[in-house]
C-alpha positions as a Markdown table, in Angstrom:
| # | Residue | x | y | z |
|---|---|---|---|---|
| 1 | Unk | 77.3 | 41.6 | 62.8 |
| 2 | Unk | 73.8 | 42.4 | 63.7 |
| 3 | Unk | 72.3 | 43.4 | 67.3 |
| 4 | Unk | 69.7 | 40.8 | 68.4 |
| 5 | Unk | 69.1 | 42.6 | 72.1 |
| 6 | Unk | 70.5 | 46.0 | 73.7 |
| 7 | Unk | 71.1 | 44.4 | 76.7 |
| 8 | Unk | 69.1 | 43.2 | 80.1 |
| 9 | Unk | 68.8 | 46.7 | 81.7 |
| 10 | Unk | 67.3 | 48.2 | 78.2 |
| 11 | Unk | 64.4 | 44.9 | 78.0 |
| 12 | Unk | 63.8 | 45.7 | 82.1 |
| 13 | Unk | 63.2 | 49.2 | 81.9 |
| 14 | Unk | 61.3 | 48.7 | 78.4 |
| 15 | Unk | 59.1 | 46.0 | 80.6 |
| 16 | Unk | 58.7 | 48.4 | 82.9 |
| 17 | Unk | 57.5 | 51.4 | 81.6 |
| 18 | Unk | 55.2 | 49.4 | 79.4 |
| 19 | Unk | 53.7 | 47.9 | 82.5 |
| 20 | Unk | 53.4 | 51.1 | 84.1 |
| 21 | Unk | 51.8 | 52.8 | 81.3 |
| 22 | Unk | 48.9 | 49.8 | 81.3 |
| 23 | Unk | 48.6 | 50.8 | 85.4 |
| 24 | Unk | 48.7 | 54.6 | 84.8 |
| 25 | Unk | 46.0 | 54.0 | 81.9 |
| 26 | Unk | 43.7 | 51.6 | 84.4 |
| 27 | Unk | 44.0 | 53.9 | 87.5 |
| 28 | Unk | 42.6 | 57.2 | 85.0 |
| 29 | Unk | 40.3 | 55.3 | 83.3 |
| 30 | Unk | 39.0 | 53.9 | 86.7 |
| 31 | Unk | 39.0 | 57.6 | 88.5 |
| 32 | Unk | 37.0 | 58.8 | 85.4 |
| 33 | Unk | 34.9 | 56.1 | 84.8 |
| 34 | Unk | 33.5 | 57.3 | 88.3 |
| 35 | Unk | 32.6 | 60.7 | 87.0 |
| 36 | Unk | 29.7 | 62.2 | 85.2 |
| 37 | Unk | 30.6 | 64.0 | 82.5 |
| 38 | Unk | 28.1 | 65.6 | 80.6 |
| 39 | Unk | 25.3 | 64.1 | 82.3 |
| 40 | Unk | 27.1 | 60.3 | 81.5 |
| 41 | Unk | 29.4 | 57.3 | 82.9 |
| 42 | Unk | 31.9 | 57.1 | 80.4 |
| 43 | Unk | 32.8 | 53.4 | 79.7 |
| 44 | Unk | 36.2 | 52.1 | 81.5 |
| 45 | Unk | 36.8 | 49.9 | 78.1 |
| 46 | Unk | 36.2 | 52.8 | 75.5 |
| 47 | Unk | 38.4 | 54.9 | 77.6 |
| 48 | Unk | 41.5 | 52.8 | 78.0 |
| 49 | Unk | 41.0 | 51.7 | 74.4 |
| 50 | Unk | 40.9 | 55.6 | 73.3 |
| 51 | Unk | 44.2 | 56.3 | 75.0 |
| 52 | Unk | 45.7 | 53.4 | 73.7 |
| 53 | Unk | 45.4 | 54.9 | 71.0 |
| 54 | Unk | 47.1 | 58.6 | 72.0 |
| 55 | Unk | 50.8 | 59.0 | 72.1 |
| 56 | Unk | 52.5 | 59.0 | 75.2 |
| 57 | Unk | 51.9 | 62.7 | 75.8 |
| 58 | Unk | 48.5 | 63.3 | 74.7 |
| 59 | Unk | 47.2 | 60.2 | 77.5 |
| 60 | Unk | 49.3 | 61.8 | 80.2 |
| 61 | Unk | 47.7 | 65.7 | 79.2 |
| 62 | Unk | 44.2 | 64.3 | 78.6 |
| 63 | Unk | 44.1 | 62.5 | 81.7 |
| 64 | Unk | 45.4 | 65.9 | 83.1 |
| 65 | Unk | 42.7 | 67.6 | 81.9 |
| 66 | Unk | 39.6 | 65.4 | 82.9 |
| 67 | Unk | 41.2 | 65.1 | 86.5 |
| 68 | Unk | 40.9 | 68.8 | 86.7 |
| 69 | Unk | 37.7 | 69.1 | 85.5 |
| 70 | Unk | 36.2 | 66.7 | 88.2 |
| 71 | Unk | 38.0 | 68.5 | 91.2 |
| 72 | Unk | 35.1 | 70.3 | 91.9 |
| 73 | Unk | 32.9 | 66.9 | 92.5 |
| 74 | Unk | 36.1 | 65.9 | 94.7 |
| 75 | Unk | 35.5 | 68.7 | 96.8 |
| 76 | Unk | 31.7 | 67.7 | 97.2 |
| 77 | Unk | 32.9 | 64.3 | 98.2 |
| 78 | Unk | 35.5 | 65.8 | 100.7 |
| 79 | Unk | 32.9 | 66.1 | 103.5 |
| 80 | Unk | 32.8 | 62.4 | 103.8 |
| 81 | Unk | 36.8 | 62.5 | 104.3 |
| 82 | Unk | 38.6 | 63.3 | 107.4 |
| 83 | Unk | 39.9 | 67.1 | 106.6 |
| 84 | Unk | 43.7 | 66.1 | 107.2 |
| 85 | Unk | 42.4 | 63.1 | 104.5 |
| 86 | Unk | 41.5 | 64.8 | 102.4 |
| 87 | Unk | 44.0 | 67.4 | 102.2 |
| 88 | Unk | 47.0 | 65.1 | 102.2 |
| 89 | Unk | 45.0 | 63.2 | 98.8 |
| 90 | Unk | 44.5 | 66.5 | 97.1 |
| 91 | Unk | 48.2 | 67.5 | 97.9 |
| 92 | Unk | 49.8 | 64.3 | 96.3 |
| 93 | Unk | 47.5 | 64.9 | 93.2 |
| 94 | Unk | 49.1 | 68.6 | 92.8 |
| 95 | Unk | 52.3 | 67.3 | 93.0 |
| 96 | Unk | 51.7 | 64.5 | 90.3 |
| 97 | Unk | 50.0 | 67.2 | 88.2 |
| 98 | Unk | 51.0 | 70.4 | 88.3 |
| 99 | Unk | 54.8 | 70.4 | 89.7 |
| 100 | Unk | 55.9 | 66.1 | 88.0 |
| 101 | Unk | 54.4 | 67.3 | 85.0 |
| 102 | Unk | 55.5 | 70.4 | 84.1 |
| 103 | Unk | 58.7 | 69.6 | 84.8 |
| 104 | Unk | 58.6 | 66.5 | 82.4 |
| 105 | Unk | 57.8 | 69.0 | 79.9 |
| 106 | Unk | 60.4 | 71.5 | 80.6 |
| 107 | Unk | 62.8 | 68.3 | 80.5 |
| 108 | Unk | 61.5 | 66.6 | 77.5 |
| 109 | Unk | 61.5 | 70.4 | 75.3 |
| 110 | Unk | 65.3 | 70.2 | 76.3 |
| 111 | Unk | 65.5 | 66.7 | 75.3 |
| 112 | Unk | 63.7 | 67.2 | 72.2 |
| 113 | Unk | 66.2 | 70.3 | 71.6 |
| 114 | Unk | 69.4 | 67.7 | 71.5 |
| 115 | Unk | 67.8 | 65.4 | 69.6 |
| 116 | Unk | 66.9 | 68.1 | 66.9 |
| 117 | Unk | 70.7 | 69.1 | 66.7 |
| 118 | Unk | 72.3 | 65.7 | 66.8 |
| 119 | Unk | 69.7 | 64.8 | 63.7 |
| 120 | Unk | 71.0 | 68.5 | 62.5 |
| 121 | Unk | 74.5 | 67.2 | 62.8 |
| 122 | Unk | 74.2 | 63.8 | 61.2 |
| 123 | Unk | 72.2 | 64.9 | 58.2 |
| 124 | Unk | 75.3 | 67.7 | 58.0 |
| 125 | Unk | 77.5 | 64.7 | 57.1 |
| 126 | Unk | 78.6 | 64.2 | 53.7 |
| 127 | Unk | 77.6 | 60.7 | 52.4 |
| 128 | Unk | 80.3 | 58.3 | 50.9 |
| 129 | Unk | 80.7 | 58.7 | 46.9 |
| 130 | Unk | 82.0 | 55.1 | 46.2 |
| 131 | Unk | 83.0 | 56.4 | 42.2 |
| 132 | Unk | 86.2 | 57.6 | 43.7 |
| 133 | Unk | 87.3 | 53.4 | 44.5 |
| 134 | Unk | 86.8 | 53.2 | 40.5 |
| 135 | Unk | 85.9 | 50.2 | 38.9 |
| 136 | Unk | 87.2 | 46.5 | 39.3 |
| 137 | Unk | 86.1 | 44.0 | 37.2 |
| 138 | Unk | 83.7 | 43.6 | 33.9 |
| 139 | Unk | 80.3 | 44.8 | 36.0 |
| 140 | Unk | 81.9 | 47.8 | 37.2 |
| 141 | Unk | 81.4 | 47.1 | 40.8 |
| 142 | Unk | 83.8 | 48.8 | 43.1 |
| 143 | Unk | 86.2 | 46.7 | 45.8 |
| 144 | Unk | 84.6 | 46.2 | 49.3 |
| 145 | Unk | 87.8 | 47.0 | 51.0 |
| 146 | Unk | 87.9 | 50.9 | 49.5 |
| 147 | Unk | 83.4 | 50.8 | 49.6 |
| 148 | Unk | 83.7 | 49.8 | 52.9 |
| 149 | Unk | 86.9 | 52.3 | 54.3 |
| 150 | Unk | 84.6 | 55.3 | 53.0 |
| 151 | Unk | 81.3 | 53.8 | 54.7 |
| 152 | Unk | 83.9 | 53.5 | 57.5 |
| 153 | Unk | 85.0 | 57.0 | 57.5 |
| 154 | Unk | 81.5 | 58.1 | 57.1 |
| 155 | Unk | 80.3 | 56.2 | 60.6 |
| 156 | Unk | 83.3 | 57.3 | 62.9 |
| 157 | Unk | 81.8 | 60.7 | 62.2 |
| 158 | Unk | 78.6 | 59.5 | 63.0 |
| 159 | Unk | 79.8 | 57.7 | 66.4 |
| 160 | Unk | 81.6 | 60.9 | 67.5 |
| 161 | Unk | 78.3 | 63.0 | 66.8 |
| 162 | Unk | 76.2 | 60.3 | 68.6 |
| 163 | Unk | 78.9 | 60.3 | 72.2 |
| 164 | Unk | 79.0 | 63.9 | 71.8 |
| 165 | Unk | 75.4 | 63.9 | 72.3 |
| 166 | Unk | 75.0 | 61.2 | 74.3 |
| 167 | Unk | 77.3 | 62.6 | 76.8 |
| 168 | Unk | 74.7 | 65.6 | 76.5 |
| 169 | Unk | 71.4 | 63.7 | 77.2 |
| 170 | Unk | 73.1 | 61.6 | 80.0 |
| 171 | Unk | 74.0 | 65.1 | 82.1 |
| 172 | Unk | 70.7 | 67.3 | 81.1 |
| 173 | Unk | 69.2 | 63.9 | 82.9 |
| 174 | Unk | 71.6 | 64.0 | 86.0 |
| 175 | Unk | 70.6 | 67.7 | 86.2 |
| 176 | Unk | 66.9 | 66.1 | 86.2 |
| 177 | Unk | 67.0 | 63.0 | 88.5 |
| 178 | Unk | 67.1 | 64.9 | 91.9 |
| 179 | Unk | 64.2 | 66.8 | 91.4 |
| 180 | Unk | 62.2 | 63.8 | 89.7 |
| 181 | Unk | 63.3 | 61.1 | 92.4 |
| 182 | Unk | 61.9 | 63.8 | 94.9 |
| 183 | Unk | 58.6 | 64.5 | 93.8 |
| 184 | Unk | 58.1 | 60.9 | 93.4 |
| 185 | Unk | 59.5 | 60.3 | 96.8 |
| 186 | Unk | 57.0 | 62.7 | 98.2 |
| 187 | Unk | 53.9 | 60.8 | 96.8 |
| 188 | Unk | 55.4 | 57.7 | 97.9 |
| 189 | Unk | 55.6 | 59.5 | 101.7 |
| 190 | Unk | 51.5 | 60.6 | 101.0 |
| 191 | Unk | 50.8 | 57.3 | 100.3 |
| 192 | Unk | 52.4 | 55.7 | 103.0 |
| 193 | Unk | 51.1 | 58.1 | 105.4 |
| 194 | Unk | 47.9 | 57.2 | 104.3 |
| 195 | Unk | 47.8 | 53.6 | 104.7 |
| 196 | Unk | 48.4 | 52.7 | 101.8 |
| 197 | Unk | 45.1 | 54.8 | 100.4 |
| 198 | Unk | 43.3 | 52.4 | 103.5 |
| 199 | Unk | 42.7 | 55.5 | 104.9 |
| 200 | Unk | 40.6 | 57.2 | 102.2 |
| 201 | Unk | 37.1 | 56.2 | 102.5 |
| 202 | Unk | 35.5 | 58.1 | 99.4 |
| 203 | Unk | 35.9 | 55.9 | 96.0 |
| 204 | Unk | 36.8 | 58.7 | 93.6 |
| 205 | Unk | 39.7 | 60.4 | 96.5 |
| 206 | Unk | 40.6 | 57.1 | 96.3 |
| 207 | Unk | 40.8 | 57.0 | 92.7 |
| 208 | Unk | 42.5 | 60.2 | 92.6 |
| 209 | Unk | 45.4 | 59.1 | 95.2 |
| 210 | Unk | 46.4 | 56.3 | 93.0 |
| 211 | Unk | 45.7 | 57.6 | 90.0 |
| 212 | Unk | 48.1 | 60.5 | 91.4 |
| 213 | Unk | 50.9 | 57.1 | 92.0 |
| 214 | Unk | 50.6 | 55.8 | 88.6 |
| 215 | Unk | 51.2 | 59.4 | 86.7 |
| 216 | Unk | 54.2 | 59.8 | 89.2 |
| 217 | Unk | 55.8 | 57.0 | 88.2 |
| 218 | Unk | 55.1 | 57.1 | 84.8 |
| 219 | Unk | 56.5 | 60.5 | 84.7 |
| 220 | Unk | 59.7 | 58.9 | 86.2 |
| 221 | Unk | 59.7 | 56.1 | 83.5 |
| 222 | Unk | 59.7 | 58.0 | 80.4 |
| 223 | Unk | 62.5 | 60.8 | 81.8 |
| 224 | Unk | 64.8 | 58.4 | 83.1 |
| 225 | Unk | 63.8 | 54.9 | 80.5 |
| 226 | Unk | 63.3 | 56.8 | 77.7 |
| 227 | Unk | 66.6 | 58.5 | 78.3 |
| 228 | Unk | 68.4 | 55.6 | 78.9 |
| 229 | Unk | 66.6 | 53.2 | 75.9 |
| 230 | Unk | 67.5 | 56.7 | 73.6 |
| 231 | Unk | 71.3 | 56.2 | 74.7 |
| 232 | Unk | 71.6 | 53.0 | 74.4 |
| 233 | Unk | 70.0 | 51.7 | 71.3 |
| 234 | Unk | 71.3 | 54.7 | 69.1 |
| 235 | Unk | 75.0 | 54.1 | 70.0 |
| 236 | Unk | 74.4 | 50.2 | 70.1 |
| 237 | Unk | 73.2 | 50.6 | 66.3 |
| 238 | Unk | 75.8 | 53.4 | 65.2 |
| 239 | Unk | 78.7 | 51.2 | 66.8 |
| 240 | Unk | 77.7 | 48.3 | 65.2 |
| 241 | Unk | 77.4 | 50.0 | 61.6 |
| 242 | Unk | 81.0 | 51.1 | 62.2 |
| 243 | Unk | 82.1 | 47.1 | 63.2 |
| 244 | Unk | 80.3 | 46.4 | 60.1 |
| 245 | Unk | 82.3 | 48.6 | 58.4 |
| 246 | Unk | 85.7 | 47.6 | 59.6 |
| 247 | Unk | 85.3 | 44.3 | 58.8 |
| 248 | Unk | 84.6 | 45.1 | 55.3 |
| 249 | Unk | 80.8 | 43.4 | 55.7 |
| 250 | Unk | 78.5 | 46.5 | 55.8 |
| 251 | Unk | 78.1 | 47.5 | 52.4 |
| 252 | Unk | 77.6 | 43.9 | 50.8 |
| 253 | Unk | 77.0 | 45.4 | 47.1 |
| 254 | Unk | 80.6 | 45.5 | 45.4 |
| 255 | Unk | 83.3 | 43.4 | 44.6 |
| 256 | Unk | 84.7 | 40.9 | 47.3 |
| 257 | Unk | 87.2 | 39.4 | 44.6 |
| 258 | Unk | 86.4 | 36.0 | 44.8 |
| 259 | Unk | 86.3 | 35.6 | 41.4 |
Protein backbone atom coordinates (compact mmCIF):
# COMPACT_ATOMS: atom_id res chain seq x y z
CA UNK A 1 0.00 0.00 0.00
CA UNK A 2 1.32 3.41 -0.76
CA UNK A 3 -0.48 6.95 -0.42
CA UNK A 4 -0.74 8.67 -3.77
CA UNK A 5 -2.88 11.85 -2.27
CA UNK A 6 -3.88 12.95 1.38
CA UNK A 7 -7.11 13.78 0.39
CA UNK A 8 -9.09 16.90 -1.48
CA UNK A 9 -9.21 19.21 1.59
CA UNK A 10 -5.24 18.69 2.22
CA UNK A 11 -4.45 19.58 -2.08
CA UNK A 12 -7.22 22.78 -1.46
CA UNK A 13 -5.72 24.22 1.43
CA UNK A 14 -2.01 23.36 0.06
CA UNK A 15 -3.44 25.47 -3.28
CA UNK A 16 -4.39 27.89 -1.20
CA UNK A 17 -1.89 28.94 0.93
CA UNK A 18 0.51 28.67 -1.88
CA UNK A 19 -1.53 31.13 -3.82
CA UNK A 20 -1.82 33.35 -1.03
CA UNK A 21 1.78 33.39 -0.32
CA UNK A 22 2.44 34.50 -4.23
CA UNK A 23 -0.35 37.55 -3.33
CA UNK A 24 1.10 38.33 0.10
CA UNK A 25 4.75 38.41 -1.67
CA UNK A 26 3.26 40.78 -4.75
CA UNK A 27 1.22 43.20 -2.46
CA UNK A 28 4.95 43.71 -0.15
CA UNK A 29 6.95 43.87 -2.89
CA UNK A 30 4.53 46.36 -4.60
CA UNK A 31 4.19 48.63 -1.23
CA UNK A 32 8.02 48.63 -1.13
CA UNK A 33 8.86 48.96 -4.47
CA UNK A 34 7.13 52.41 -3.92
CA UNK A 35 9.61 53.41 -1.28
CA UNK A 36 13.05 54.94 -1.26
CA UNK A 37 15.16 53.24 0.67
CA UNK A 38 18.53 54.51 0.95
CA UNK A 39 18.16 57.05 -1.56
CA UNK A 40 16.85 54.04 -4.23
CA UNK A 41 13.64 52.24 -5.87
CA UNK A 42 14.20 48.81 -5.03
CA UNK A 43 13.26 46.46 -8.04
CA UNK A 44 9.70 44.69 -7.71
CA UNK A 45 11.44 41.47 -9.44
CA UNK A 46 14.68 41.37 -7.21
CA UNK A 47 12.47 41.69 -4.32
CA UNK A 48 9.84 38.96 -4.89
CA UNK A 49 12.70 36.73 -6.18
CA UNK A 50 14.76 37.51 -2.72
CA UNK A 51 11.82 36.34 -0.67
CA UNK A 52 11.28 33.55 -2.63
CA UNK A 53 14.05 32.61 -1.50
CA UNK A 54 13.37 33.15 2.56
CA UNK A 55 11.50 30.65 4.55
CA UNK A 56 8.07 31.22 5.36
CA UNK A 57 8.92 33.28 8.54
CA UNK A 58 11.79 35.25 7.49
CA UNK A 59 9.35 36.89 4.30
CA UNK A 60 6.59 37.56 6.72
CA UNK A 61 9.32 39.39 9.46
CA UNK A 62 11.20 41.07 6.68
CA UNK A 63 8.25 42.44 5.13
CA UNK A 64 7.47 43.45 8.76
CA UNK A 65 10.34 45.25 9.19
CA UNK A 66 10.52 47.39 5.82
CA UNK A 67 6.70 48.28 6.42
CA UNK A 68 7.77 49.89 9.62
CA UNK A 69 10.50 51.57 8.50
CA UNK A 70 8.45 53.44 5.72
CA UNK A 71 5.58 54.56 8.29
CA UNK A 72 7.11 57.71 8.62
CA UNK A 73 6.77 58.57 4.66
CA UNK A 74 3.09 57.15 5.18
CA UNK A 75 2.53 59.83 7.57
CA UNK A 76 3.90 62.51 5.01
CA UNK A 77 1.51 61.11 2.50
CA UNK A 78 -1.46 61.15 5.07
CA UNK A 79 -2.25 64.83 4.29
CA UNK A 80 -3.52 63.88 0.92
CA UNK A 81 -5.96 61.27 2.73
CA UNK A 82 -9.17 62.07 4.41
CA UNK A 83 -8.16 61.90 8.35
CA UNK A 84 -10.84 59.20 9.13
CA UNK A 85 -8.87 57.54 5.72
CA UNK A 86 -6.27 57.52 6.81
CA UNK A 87 -6.67 56.36 10.25
CA UNK A 88 -8.91 53.48 9.45
CA UNK A 89 -5.67 52.29 6.74
CA UNK A 90 -3.12 52.66 9.42
CA UNK A 91 -5.45 50.82 11.95
CA UNK A 92 -5.90 47.66 9.71
CA UNK A 93 -2.00 47.59 9.22
CA UNK A 94 -1.53 47.39 13.16
CA UNK A 95 -3.68 44.80 13.44
CA UNK A 96 -2.06 42.72 10.49
CA UNK A 97 1.34 43.59 12.15
CA UNK A 98 1.65 43.95 15.45
CA UNK A 99 -1.53 41.98 17.15
CA UNK A 100 -1.97 38.76 13.70
CA UNK A 101 1.58 38.38 14.02
CA UNK A 102 2.65 38.17 17.29
CA UNK A 103 0.12 35.93 18.01
CA UNK A 104 1.25 33.60 15.04
CA UNK A 105 4.35 33.54 16.89
CA UNK A 106 3.12 32.83 20.30
CA UNK A 107 1.08 29.94 18.36
CA UNK A 108 3.67 28.54 16.23
CA UNK A 109 6.50 28.45 19.54
CA UNK A 110 3.60 26.18 21.07
CA UNK A 111 3.28 24.35 17.93
CA UNK A 112 6.88 24.02 17.55
CA UNK A 113 6.96 22.76 21.34
CA UNK A 114 4.60 19.56 20.44
CA UNK A 115 6.26 18.81 17.57
CA UNK A 116 9.69 18.71 19.57
CA UNK A 117 8.10 16.20 22.13
CA UNK A 118 6.27 13.93 19.73
CA UNK A 119 9.83 13.69 17.71
CA UNK A 120 11.20 13.23 21.57
CA UNK A 121 8.67 10.48 21.89
CA UNK A 122 9.16 8.63 18.66
CA UNK A 123 12.95 8.57 18.66
CA UNK A 124 12.24 7.13 22.47
CA UNK A 125 11.00 3.99 20.67
CA UNK A 126 12.99 1.05 20.61
CA UNK A 127 13.56 -0.20 16.99
CA UNK A 128 12.65 -3.90 15.93
CA UNK A 129 15.77 -6.42 16.33
CA UNK A 130 14.58 -8.97 13.66
CA UNK A 131 17.62 -11.59 15.06
CA UNK A 132 15.06 -12.71 17.59
CA UNK A 133 12.67 -14.34 14.32
CA UNK A 134 16.11 -16.44 13.83
CA UNK A 135 16.96 -17.73 10.61
CA UNK A 136 14.89 -19.69 7.94
CA UNK A 137 16.44 -20.95 5.12
CA UNK A 138 20.24 -21.30 3.61
CA UNK A 139 20.73 -17.20 3.29
CA UNK A 140 19.82 -16.64 6.70
CA UNK A 141 16.91 -14.35 5.96
CA UNK A 142 14.36 -14.19 8.68
CA UNK A 143 10.26 -15.04 7.85
CA UNK A 144 8.20 -11.90 6.85
CA UNK A 145 5.38 -12.99 9.00
CA UNK A 146 7.67 -12.65 12.47
CA UNK A 147 9.87 -9.33 10.46
CA UNK A 148 6.85 -7.93 9.85
CA UNK A 149 4.78 -8.58 13.52
CA UNK A 150 7.81 -6.67 15.13
CA UNK A 151 7.83 -3.79 12.43
CA UNK A 152 4.09 -4.05 13.43
CA UNK A 153 4.48 -3.77 17.02
CA UNK A 154 6.97 -1.06 16.56
CA UNK A 155 4.22 1.26 14.37
CA UNK A 156 1.21 0.84 16.79
CA UNK A 157 3.46 2.59 19.17
CA UNK A 158 4.20 5.02 16.74
CA UNK A 159 0.29 5.64 15.75
CA UNK A 160 -0.65 5.98 19.44
CA UNK A 161 2.30 8.72 19.89
CA UNK A 162 1.21 10.38 16.65
CA UNK A 163 -3.11 10.63 17.83
CA UNK A 164 -1.84 11.46 21.15
CA UNK A 165 -0.28 14.41 19.62
CA UNK A 166 -2.52 14.98 17.05
CA UNK A 167 -5.34 15.27 19.41
CA UNK A 168 -2.77 17.96 20.93
CA UNK A 169 -2.15 20.18 17.82
CA UNK A 170 -5.86 19.95 16.80
CA UNK A 171 -7.07 21.69 20.47
CA UNK A 172 -3.93 24.19 20.98
CA UNK A 173 -5.49 25.25 17.31
CA UNK A 174 -9.26 25.43 18.54
CA UNK A 175 -7.84 27.49 21.41
CA UNK A 176 -6.31 29.68 18.44
CA UNK A 177 -9.10 29.98 15.74
CA UNK A 178 -11.32 32.52 17.58
CA UNK A 179 -8.85 34.90 18.07
CA UNK A 180 -7.33 34.45 14.43
CA UNK A 181 -10.80 34.36 12.59
CA UNK A 182 -11.31 37.79 14.50
CA UNK A 183 -8.43 39.76 13.64
CA UNK A 184 -8.86 38.69 10.14
CA UNK A 185 -12.50 39.51 10.33
CA UNK A 186 -11.61 42.97 11.50
CA UNK A 187 -9.49 43.71 8.36
CA UNK A 188 -11.96 42.31 6.25
CA UNK A 189 -14.65 45.01 8.07
CA UNK A 190 -11.64 47.93 7.30
CA UNK A 191 -11.65 46.97 3.97
CA UNK A 192 -15.10 46.92 3.32
CA UNK A 193 -15.64 50.06 5.09
CA UNK A 194 -13.30 51.48 2.79
CA UNK A 195 -14.64 50.61 -0.43
CA UNK A 196 -12.82 48.09 -1.18
CA UNK A 197 -9.38 50.41 -0.75
CA UNK A 198 -11.59 52.76 -3.58
CA UNK A 199 -11.48 55.04 -0.96
CA UNK A 200 -7.76 55.51 -0.46
CA UNK A 201 -6.44 57.90 -2.87
CA UNK A 202 -2.59 57.90 -1.94
CA UNK A 203 -0.66 54.87 -3.84
CA UNK A 204 1.55 53.71 -1.00
CA UNK A 205 -1.85 53.85 1.83
CA UNK A 206 -3.09 51.93 -0.68
CA UNK A 207 -0.37 49.63 -0.81
CA UNK A 208 -0.21 49.39 2.69
CA UNK A 209 -4.18 48.45 3.15
CA UNK A 210 -3.74 45.47 0.95
CA UNK A 211 -0.63 44.61 1.71
CA UNK A 212 -2.20 44.68 5.45
CA UNK A 213 -5.09 41.86 3.60
CA UNK A 214 -2.55 39.66 2.13
CA UNK A 215 -0.31 39.22 5.62
CA UNK A 216 -3.76 38.65 7.33
CA UNK A 217 -4.66 35.94 5.47
CA UNK A 218 -1.51 34.51 5.12
CA UNK A 219 -1.22 34.51 8.82
CA UNK A 220 -4.57 32.57 8.81
CA UNK A 221 -3.21 30.06 6.22
CA UNK A 222 -0.20 28.80 7.79
CA UNK A 223 -1.96 28.44 11.54
CA UNK A 224 -4.95 26.83 10.45
CA UNK A 225 -3.30 24.82 6.76
CA UNK A 226 -0.26 24.08 8.17
CA UNK A 227 -1.96 22.63 11.18
CA UNK A 228 -4.29 20.73 9.35
CA UNK A 229 -1.60 19.52 6.32
CA UNK A 230 0.82 18.59 9.77
CA UNK A 231 -2.24 16.29 11.03
CA UNK A 232 -3.06 14.85 8.18
CA UNK A 233 -0.13 13.77 6.30
CA UNK A 234 1.74 12.46 9.47
CA UNK A 235 -1.09 10.08 10.50
CA UNK A 236 -1.94 9.35 6.81
CA UNK A 237 1.91 8.04 6.50
CA UNK A 238 2.14 6.42 10.04
CA UNK A 239 -1.22 4.50 9.40
CA UNK A 240 -0.28 3.37 6.35
CA UNK A 241 3.21 2.00 7.55
CA UNK A 242 1.16 0.08 10.19
CA UNK A 243 -1.35 -1.48 7.10
CA UNK A 244 1.89 -2.26 5.55
CA UNK A 245 2.86 -4.01 8.37
CA UNK A 246 -0.20 -6.11 9.00
CA UNK A 247 -0.34 -7.32 5.72
CA UNK A 248 3.12 -8.69 6.03
CA UNK A 249 4.31 -6.22 2.87
CA UNK A 250 6.28 -3.47 4.73
CA UNK A 251 9.51 -4.90 5.33
CA UNK A 252 10.03 -6.60 1.78
CA UNK A 253 13.80 -7.94 2.72
CA UNK A 254 13.20 -11.53 4.39
CA UNK A 255 11.87 -14.65 3.62
CA UNK A 256 8.24 -14.93 2.07
CA UNK A 257 8.63 -18.82 1.72
CA UNK A 258 7.98 -19.28 -1.69
CA UNK A 259 10.61 -21.30 -2.27
Amino acid sequence: MTITGYGTIYDQIDQISKTNMVAFTNAVAGTINMASVGGQVQDAQALAAKMQSMSQDERKAYAIQMASQMQSSYAQNAMSEKPGTARLVMATYNIATTQLTPLQNEFMAKYRDLISKEDAEKAAVTTPKYNSCGPVDKEGLPGCACVNALDGAYWQQIVTITDNYSEQKAALLQSYLPRVKGFIGQVEDNIAKLHNGDDVKTANYKKMLFSSQSSAFSVGFTILGGTVQDIQKSGSDVYVNKANCDANVYNLSCDHGSK
